[in-house]
N, C-alpha and C positions, 0 to 999 in steps of 0.2 A: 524452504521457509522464505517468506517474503521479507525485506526490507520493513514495510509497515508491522509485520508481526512479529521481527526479529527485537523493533526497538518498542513496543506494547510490553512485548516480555520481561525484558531488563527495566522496562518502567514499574512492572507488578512485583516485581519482587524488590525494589527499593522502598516503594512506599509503604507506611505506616497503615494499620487494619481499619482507619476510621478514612483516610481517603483509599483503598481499594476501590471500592464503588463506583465514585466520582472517575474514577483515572481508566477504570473496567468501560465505562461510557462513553466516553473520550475515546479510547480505544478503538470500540465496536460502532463510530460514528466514523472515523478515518477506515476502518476497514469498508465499509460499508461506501463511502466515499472514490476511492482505491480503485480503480479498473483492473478489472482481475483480469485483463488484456489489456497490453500497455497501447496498443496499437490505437485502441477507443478514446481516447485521452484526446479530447479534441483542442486541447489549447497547446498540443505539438505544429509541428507545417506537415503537409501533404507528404513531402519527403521524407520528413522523420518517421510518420505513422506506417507509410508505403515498406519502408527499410525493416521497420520492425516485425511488420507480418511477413515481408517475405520472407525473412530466415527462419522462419516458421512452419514453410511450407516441404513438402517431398518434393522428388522430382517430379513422380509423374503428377502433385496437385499443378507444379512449374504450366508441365507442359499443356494441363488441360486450358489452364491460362491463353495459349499460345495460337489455338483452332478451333474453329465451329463451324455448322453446317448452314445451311440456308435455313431458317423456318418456313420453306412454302412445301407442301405437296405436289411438290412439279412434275410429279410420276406416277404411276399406276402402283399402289400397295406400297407407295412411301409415308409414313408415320413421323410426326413431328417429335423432337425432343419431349417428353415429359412435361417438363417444365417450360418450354419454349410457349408463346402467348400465341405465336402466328408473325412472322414478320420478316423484312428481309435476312437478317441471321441472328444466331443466337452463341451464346459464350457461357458453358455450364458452370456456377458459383462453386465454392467451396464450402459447402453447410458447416463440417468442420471446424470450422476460423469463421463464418457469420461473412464468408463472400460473397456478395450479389451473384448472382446471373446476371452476364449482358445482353440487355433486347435490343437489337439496332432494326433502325428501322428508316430507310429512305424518306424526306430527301428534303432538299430546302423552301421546295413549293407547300410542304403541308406536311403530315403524316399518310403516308401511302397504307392499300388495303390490298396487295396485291394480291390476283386471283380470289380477289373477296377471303380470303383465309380467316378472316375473322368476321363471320358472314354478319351481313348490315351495318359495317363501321363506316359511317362517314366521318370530316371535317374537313375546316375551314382550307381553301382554295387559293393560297396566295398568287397573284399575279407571276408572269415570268418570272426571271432576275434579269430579263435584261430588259425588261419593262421598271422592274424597280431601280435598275442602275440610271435611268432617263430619267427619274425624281430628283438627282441628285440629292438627295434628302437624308442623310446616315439615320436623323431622326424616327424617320418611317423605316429603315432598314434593321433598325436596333427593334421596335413595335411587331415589327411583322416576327423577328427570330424568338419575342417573346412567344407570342403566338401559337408556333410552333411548338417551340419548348412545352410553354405548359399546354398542350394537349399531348405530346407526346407520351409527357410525364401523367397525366391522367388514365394511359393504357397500362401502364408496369411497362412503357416503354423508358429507356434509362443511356443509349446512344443512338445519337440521332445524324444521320448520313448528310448532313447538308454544309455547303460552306465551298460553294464551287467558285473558282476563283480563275480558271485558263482563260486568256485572253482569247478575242474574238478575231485570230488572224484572217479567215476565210469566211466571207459574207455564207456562200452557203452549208456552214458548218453546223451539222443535226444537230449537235447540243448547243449552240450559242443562245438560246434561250433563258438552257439552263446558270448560264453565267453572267456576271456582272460587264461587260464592255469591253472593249480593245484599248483603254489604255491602263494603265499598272497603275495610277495614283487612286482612281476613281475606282476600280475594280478594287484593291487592296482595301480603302475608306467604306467600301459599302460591302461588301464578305465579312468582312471584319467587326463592323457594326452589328451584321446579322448571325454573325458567332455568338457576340457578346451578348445580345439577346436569347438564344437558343438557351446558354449557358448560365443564365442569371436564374434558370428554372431547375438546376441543379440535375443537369445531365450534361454528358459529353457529347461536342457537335464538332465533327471531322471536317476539317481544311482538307479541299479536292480539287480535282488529279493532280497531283505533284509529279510530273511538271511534262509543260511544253507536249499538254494531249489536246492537241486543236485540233483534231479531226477525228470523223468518226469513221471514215473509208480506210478498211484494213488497218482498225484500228490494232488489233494484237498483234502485228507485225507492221507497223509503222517507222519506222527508224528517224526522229527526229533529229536531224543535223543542223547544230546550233553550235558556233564560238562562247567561248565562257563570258565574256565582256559582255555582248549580245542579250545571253539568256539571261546572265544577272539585272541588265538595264531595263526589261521588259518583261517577260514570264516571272521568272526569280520575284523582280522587284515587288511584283501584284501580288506572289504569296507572302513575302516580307512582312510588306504591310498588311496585310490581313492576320497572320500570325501576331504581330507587334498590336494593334488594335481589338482583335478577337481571343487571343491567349487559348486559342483549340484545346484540348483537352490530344486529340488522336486526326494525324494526318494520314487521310489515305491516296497511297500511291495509282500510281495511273497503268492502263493496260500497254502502252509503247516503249520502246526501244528508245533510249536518249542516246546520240551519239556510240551506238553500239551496246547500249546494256540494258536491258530491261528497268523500267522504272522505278520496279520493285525488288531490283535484286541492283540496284545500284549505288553504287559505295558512295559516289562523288556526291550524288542529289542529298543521298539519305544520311550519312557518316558524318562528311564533310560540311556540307552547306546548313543543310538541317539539324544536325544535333551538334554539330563543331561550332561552325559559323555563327549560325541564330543562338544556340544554346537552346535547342527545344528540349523540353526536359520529359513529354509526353511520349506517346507510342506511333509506332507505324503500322495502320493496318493495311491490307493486299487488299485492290478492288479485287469482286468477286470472279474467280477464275486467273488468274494474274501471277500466280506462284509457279515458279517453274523448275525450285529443285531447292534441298534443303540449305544450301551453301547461302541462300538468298539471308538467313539471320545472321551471316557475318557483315554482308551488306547493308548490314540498317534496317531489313523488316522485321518486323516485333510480334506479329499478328498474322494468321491465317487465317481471310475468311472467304464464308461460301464455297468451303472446302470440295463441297461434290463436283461442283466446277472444274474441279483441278486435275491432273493424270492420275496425282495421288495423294492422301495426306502428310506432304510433307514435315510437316511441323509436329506430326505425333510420333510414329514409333522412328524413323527415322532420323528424325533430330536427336532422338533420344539413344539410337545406337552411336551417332555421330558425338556426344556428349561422354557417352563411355567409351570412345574409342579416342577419347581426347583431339576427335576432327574439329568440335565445335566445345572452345572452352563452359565449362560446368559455369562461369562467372559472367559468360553471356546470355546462356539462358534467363540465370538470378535477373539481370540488367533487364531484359525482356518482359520479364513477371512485373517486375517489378515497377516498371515506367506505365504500365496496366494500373496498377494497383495503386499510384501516386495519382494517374489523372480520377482514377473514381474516388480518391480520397477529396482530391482538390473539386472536384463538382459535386460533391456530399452526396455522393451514389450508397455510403455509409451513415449518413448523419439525416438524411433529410426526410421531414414527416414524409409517407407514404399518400396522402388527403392530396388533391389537388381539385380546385374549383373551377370551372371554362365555363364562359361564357361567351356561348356561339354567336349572341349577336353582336357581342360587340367585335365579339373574334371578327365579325362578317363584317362590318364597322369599320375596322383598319384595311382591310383585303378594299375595300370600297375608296376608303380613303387615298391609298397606294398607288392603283387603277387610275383615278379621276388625275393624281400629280404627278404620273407615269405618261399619259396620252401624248403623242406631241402633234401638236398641227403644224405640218408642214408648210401649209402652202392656204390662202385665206384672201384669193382677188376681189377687190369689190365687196368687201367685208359680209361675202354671202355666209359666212356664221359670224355670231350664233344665230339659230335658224330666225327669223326675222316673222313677225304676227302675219304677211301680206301674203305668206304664203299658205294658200287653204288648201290644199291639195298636195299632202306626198306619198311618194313612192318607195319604197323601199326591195332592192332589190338582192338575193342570192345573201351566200356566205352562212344558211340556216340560221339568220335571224329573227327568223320566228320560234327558234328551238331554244336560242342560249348562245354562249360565246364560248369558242373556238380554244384550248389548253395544248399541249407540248406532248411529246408519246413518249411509253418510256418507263425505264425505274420510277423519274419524280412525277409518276402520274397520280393526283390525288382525284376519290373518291368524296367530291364535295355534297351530294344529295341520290339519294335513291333516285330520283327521278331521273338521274344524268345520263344522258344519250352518249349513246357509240356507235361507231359507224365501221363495220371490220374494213382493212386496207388490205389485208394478205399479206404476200411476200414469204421470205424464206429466212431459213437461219434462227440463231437462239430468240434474237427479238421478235421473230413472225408474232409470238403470241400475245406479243403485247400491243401489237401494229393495229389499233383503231382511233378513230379521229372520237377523241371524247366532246361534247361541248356541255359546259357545265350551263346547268336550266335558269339561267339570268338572260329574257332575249331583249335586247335591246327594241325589237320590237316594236314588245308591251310597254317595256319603260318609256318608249316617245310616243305610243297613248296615252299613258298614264297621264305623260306632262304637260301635252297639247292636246284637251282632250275637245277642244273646239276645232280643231284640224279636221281634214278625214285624211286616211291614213292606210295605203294597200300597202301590202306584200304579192311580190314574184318573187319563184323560186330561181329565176333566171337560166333556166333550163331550157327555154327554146327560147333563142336571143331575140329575135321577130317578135315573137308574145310580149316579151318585154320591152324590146323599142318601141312597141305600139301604147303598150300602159304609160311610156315614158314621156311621149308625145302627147298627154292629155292629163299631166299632172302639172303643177307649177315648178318643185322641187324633186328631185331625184336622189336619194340615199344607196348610194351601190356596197357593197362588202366584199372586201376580196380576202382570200384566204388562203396562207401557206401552211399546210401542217408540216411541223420537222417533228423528226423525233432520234431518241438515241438510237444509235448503229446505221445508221444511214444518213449523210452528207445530200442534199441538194444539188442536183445535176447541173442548173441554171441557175436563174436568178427571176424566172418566170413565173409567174403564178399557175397552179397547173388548170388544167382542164379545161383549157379556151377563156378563163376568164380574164385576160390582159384584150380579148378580140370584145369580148361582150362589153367591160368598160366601154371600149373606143365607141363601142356599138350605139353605148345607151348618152354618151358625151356629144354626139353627132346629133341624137335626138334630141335631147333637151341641154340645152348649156348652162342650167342650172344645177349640177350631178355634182355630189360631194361622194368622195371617194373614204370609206376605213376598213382600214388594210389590218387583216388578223394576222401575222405572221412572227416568224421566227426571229425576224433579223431584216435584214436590207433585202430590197426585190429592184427590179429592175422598173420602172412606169411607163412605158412608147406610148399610154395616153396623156401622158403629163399636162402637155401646152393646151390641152381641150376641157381638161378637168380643173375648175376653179377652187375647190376647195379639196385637201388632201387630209386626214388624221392617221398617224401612226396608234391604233392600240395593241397591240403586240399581239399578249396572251394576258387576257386581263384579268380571270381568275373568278371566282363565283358569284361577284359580283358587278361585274364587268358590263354587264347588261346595262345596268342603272350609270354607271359610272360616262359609259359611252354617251347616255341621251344625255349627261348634265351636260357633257361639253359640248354635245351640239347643241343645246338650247340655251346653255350662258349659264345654266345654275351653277355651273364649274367655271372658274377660269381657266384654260390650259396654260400650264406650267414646266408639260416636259420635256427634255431636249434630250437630241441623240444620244446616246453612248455609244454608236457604231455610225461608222462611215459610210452615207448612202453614192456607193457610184453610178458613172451613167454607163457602165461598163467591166467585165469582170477583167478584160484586159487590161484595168489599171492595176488587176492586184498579181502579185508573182509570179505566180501557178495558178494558168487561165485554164490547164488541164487538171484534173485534180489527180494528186502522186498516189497510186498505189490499183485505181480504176480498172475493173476488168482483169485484178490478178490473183492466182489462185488461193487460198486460205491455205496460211503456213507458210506463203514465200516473203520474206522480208523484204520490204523497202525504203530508200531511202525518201525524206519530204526535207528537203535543203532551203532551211532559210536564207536565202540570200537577203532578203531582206532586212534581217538581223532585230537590231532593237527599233525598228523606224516600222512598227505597226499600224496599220490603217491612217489617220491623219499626220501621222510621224512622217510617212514615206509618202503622200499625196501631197509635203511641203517641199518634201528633200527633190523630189523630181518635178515642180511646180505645175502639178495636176491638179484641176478644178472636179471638185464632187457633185453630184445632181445634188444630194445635201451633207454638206460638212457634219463632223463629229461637233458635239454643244448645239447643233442648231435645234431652236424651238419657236413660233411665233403665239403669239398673247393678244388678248382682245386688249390687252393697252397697251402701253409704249413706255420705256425705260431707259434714261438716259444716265451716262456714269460723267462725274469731273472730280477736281481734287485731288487727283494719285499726287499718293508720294511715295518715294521708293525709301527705303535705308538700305544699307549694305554693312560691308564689314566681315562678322563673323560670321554673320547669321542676314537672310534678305527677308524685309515685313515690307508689305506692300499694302496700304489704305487707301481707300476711294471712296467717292461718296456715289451712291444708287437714290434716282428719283424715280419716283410714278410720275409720268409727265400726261399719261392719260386719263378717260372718264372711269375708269371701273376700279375695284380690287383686284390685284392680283400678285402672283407671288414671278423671281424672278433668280436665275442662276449664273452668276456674275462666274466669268473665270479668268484664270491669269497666268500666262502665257508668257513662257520663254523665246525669246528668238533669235535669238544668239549669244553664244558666249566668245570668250577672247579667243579661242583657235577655231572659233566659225561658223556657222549655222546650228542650230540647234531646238526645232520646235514638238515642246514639251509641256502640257496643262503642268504646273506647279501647284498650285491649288486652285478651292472652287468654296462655293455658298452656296445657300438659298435664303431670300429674304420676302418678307410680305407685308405690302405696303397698300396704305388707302390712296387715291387719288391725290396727287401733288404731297403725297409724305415722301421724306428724306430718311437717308440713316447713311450711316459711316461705317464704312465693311473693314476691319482689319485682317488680311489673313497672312501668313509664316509660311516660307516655301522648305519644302521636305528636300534637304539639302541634298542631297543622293541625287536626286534631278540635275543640279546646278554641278553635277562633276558624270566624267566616265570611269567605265571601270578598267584599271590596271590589273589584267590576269596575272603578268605575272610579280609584280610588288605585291598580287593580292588582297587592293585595295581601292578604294575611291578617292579618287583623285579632281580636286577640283583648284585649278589653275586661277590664279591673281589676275584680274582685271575687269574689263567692262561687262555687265552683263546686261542684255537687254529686253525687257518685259514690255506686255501688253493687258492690259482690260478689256476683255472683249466677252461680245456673244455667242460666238463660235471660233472655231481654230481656223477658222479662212477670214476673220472680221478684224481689219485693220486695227478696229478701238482706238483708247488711247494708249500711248506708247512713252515708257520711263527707261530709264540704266539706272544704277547702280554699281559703284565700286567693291570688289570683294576683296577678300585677301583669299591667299591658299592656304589649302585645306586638307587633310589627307585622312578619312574612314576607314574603320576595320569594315569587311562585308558582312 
C-alpha cells in the first residue's frame, strides 16, 4: 500500500457520509496525480530520480546497462539489435522500468550514416573543429552543437559521440581536425560551447579522448609519457574546461596508454582526476575496441562499447562472475548503472517529447556562417583580395573544385548530400574501409560564377602541370587549391601537400604572379612557394557549404575573420618529435611518445625556446585594420583586463583580441588567458572586458596537489597573435592556492 492510499484510507473512514464523495474525489485526483514510479517525478534532481530506479533494477538489468554492440553490419550475416536504428552503437533499454535504449551515434561534425546503414540519410555538414576553433567564436560553437543535437535527436538518435577536445601537439596529427586547437583555454571554451549545445536538445554528448590521445600512429599501443604538472597545465586543463562549460553528460576514454595504463582502465585519469578531482557525476564510456579486461570497472570505466571490437565482452558475463566472486564489489556495478541512468535523467532521454523539427536550411545557414568566420587569410600583398573588378579573366586550378570542398575521413565522416563524391584512398587496417577522400557537392567553383558572373571564369584540374601553367599565363588572376586529406588512424608523414602539389603551386606562382593560394587541409602544412604566392587562405575543412563560404571571402562579401588555433611552422624540426614515436612498429608492441615538451604546447614552446613560426597561433589578417589602446590591468584576487578595439579601417568587419601572459614572478610564462570576438563598422569603438581563468596565472604543485599561484608581478599583453608584441600591462597579485 502506498503512502497516498494508506492516508485516503484513514481519511474515508473519518469522514462523515455527506462528505464521502467530495473527499473519495480528492482522493482519486492525488492518486491519479501520484507517479506510480517514484523515479518519474520530475521535480526530483537527476540523482535522486537515477538512485531511485536503480535499486530497482536486477543484476543482469545492471549489466545490460554496462555493453553494447556496434549498430553497423560490418560483416557478412551480422544482424543489427532489434531495436538498434543503424548507428555507431547501441545500449538495449529496460522496457521493464520504461528505459530508453541508447542510440550513439558519431561525431561532432554532424550526425554520421556509416556504411549508409540507414540507407539515404543525409545532414548538415559542420565545418572542421579546427576550423571552428580559428572562429574563436563560442557563439557559433554553442549554434553548430545545437545543430547537431537536434538532428541527431530527429533520428531516435539520444547519444551523441562528439565533444573532442585533445590538444593539437603534432602539426601532422590525423585527427587534429577533429579537435579544437593546441592550446587548453581556447580548446576547453569552444568543446565546451559545443557540448552545451549538442545538449540543450536533450541528449548526451561525450567529452573525447580522455586524455593525452594526440596521435593516431600506434594509436592502441601508444604510451603517452607525461609528468602530472604538465598534463594538468595542458591536456587535463582543455578537458577541465570543457567539462566546466559543457557539463557532458558521458566521457569517453581514449585508445593509449597514459604513463603505463590504458586510458580506459585507468585509475589516476578516470577515479582520481575525473570523478575525484572534477567531481564528474556522469559515466565513462570505452572508445570502440579500447577494453581490455574486466578489472578496467574498478578503474573508472563505466561503459563497454563497440563491444565486437573487443577480445571479449567483458562487461557482461564476466563482470558478472567477478561480482559474485566478490572480485568486483555488487556497489560498483550499482555506481556504474547508475551514473547511466543519472545522465539520461539529466539530458531528459526520459522526459523529452519524442517530435523534433530540423530545419536543413538553416541548419546549412550556420555550417555556412561557421565556414565564412573560420577561413583565415594568411597572407594578402598588394591587397590582391578581395578579388578586385580589373580582373576579367580567372583561373582556377586543382584540389576538385569543380566538385565541392574537400571533409576529414573517418568516424566523424558526415554524409551531407547524396550527391557527395568519394574518391577510395585504400590502404590497410580496421580504417581501410572508411579511407575515401569525401568532398561534399558545395564547389567553390560555381559559387565564384555565381558571384562574378561578368568574369570569365576556367577550371584545370591541375593534373598536367604544363597544361596548367599554360592556362595560367593567359589569364589575369590564378585561384590554386591545395589539399591535405587526414583522416583517423593515420598521422601525416610530412607537412607536404601530397601529390606533387607544393611543385605545381611554385609551378603556376612563376607563371602568373597574381595566384592566390586555398589550402583544404587538416592542420598546418608546410609552403616552399610562400615568397612567390601573394595571397594565402586557410579554409580548413569547410563543411557543405564551404563552397559558397570560400568565394565570399575571396570576393569581399565575407570579411575574413579567422585566426589560427594551430601553430604554422616553417619546419617540423621546431616541434619535439621530428620523427614520429611508434612509425614502422608492429601492432601490439607498445611504445613510449615522451613529452618532453611538457605543458609548453605549440606556441607555448616556440616562446620558451624563442622560435619564430611561418605563422603564429591567433594569427588572422582582415580587409580592415584594428587598432587596441586603453588597457588597464587590475589585480589582486582575481586579474580583469579592459581595452579598447577600433575599426581603424574602410569596411566591416569582425576582430579577435587576445590577452597574453608573459611572465609571472618566477619567470617566463606564455599563455593566451583569454580571448573575444567583436564586430565593428568602420571607425566604431567598444571596450572589451575580459577575467583571466586563474589556473593559467599559477603552476601545478603535484605533490601539495594543487595550484599554486605565487604573489607578485604579473605581466600581460593585447595582442593579435602570440608572437605580436601589442600592448603590454602588469599587474599585482596576491597568492593563491586551488584545489585541481
Amino acid at each position: 500500500m502506498t503512502q497516498t492510499t494508506a492516508t485516503c484510507t484513514r481519511t474515508l473512514r473519518a469522514v462523515s457520509a455527506t462528505a464521502l464523495l467530495l473527499a473519495f474525489s480528492v482522493c482519486a485526483v492525488e492518486a491519479q496525480t501520484t507517479p506510480q514510479k517514484p523515479w518519474q517525478n520530475r521535480t526530483l534532481s537527476p540523482d535522486q530520480r537515477a538512485s531511485l530506479l536503480e535499486k530497482e533494477l536486477t543484476l543482469d538489468e545492471r549489466l545490460s546497462l554496462l555493453h553494447g554492440p556496434m549498430a553497423i553490419p560490418f560483416s557478412p550475416g551480422m544482424k543489427l539489435p532489434k531495436e538498434a536504428i543503424g548507428s555507431a552503437g547501441y545500449i538495449p533499454g529496460v522496457p521493464r522500468l520504461g528505459i530508453p535504449a541508447q542510440q550513439e551515434s558519431d561525431a561532432s561534425l554532424g550526425v554520421t550514416n556509416p556504411g549508409n546503414v540507414r540507407p539515404g540519410d543525409t545532414a548538415t555538414a559542420l565545418p572542421s573543429s579546427l576550423l571552428l576553433a580559428a572562429t574563436f567564436n563560442t557563439d557559433l560553437a554553442y549554434k553548430g552543437g545545437v545543430v547537431v543535437g537536434q538532428e541527431a535527436r530527429s533520428r531516435g538518435i539520444n547519444v551523441q559521440l562528439a565533444g573532442g577536445v585533445n590538444l593539437a601537439r603534432d602539426p601532422r596529427g590525423g585527427r587534429n581536425f577533429e579537435y579544437v586547437g593546441e592550446d587548453p583555454l581556447l580548446a576547453g571554451h569552444m568543446a565546451g560551447a559545443a557540448i552545451k549545445g549538442i545538449q540543450s536538445q536533450n541528449l548526451i554528448a561525450t567529452m573525447k579522448h580522455f586524455a593525452v590521445n594526440d596521435q593516431e600512429t600506434g594509436r592502441n599501443f601508444a604510451n603517452s609519457v607525461i609528468s602530472e604538472a604538465a598534463m594538468r597545465e595542458s591536456d587535463l586543463l582543455a578537458f577541465q574546461i570543457a567539462y566546466e562549460v559543457g557539463q557532458p553528460g558521458s566521457v569517453m576514454c581514449a585508445y593509449n596508454l597514459v604513463n603505463g595504463a590504458y586510458a580506459c582502465g585507468n585509475d589516476f585519469l578516470l577515479n582520481k582526476v575525473l570523478k575525484t578531482d572534477w567531481g564528474f557525476k556522469g559515466y565513462v564510456m570505452s572508445d570502440w575496441g579500447a577494453v581490455k579486461a574486466t578489472d578496467f570497472a574498478l578503474k573508472g570505466l563505466d561503459q563497454q562499447s563497440g563491444e565486437q571490437l573487443d577480445k571479449q565482452v567483458w562487461f557482461g558475463d564476466p563482470l558478472k562472475a567477478a561480482v559474485q566472486t566478490g572480485i568486483v564489489p555488487a556497489s560498483r556495478v550499482s555506481d556504474m548503472s547508475r551514473r547511466i541512468l543519472r545522465s539520461m535523467f539529466a539530458a531528459g532521454l526520459f522526459d523529452a517529447p519524442a517530435a523534433v523539427t530540423v530545419d536543413r536550411a538553416a541548419n546549412g545557414e550556420v555550417s555556412r556562417q561557421t565556414a565564412a568566420e573560420g577561413i583565415v587569410l594568411l597572407k594578402n600583398d598588394g591587397n590582391l583580395l578581395p578579388l578586385a573588378a580589373s580582373a576579367k579573366t580567372i583561373l582556377v586550378v586543382g584540389g576538385h573544385a569543380d566538385a565541392g570542398v574537400l571533409s576529414g575521413g573517418g568516424s566523424s565522416q558526415v554524409t551531407a548530400d547524396a550527391a557527395q563524391i568519394a574518391l577510395p584512398v585504400g590502404g590497410e587496417g580496421m580504417m581501410a574501409a572508411f579511407n575515401r577522400m569525401n568532398f561534399h557537392p558545395s564547389s567553390p567553383l560555381q559559387a565564384l560564377k555565381e558571384r562574378l558572373p561578368h568574369m570569365t571564369i576556367r577550371f584545370d584540374t591541375g593534373r598536367y602541370t604544363a597544361e596548367a601553367v599554360r592556362k595560367a599565363k593567359e589569364a589575369d588572376l590564378v585561384i590554386v587549391f591545395g589539399n591535405q586529406w587526414m583522416a583517423e588512424g593515420e598521422d601525416a608523414p610530412d607537412l607536404s601537400l601530397p601529390n606533387g602539389q607544393d611543385a605545381l603551386i611554385a609551378a603556376l606562382a612563376e607563371a602568373n604572379p597574381k595566384t592566390v593560394v586555398v589550402l583544404q587541409t587538416g592542420g598546418a602544412v608546410a609552403m616552399p612557394w610562400l615568397k612567390k604566392t601573394p595571397a594565402v587562405l586557410a579554409a580548413w575543412y569547410s563543411g557543405d557549404r564551404g563552397g559558397e563560404a570560400i568565394a565570399d571571402v575571396l570576393t569581399g562579401k565575407v570579411n575574413p575573420s579567422g585566426h589560427l588555433p594551430v601553430t604554422f611552422p616553417t619546419s617540423i624540426s621546431h616541434y619535439p618529435r621530428a620523427d614520429l614515436p611508434g612509425l614502422g612498429l608492429p601492432d601490439g608492441q607498445v611504445f613510449d611518445v615522451v613529452y618532453d615538451e611538457g605543458a609548453d604546447v605549440g606556441y607555448r614552446r616556440f616562446a620558451a625556446l624563442g622560435q619564430k613560426a611561418l605563422f603564429p597561433f591567433g594569427y588572422g589578417l582582415s580587409y580592415t585594420r584594428f587598432a587596441y589602446s586603453d588597457v588597464k590591468v587590475t589585480g589582486g584576487d582575481t586579474l580583469s583586463v579592459s581595452f579598447k578595439v577600433t575599426n581603424t579601417g574602410s569596411v566591416r568587419g569582425k576582430d579577435a583580441p587576445q590577452v597574453y601572459l608573459n611572465h609571472m614572478p618566477d619567470g617566463p610564462a606564455k599563455r593566451l588567458i583569454a580571448f573575444s570576438k567583436v564586430d565593428l563598422a568602420p571607425g566604431q569603438s567598444t571596450t572589451v572586458t575580459l577575467s583571466a581563468d586563474m589556473r593559467l596565472l599559477s603552476r601545478f604543485d603535484a605533490k601539495a596537489q594543487k595550484w599554486m599561484q605565487p604573489a607578485g608581478r604579473y605581466d600581460i599583453s593585447v595582442a593579435q597573435d602570440a608572437e605580436d608584441t601589442g600592448l603590454t600591462a602588469s599587474a599585482q597579485m596576491k597568492a593563491a592556492t586551488r584545489k585541481p
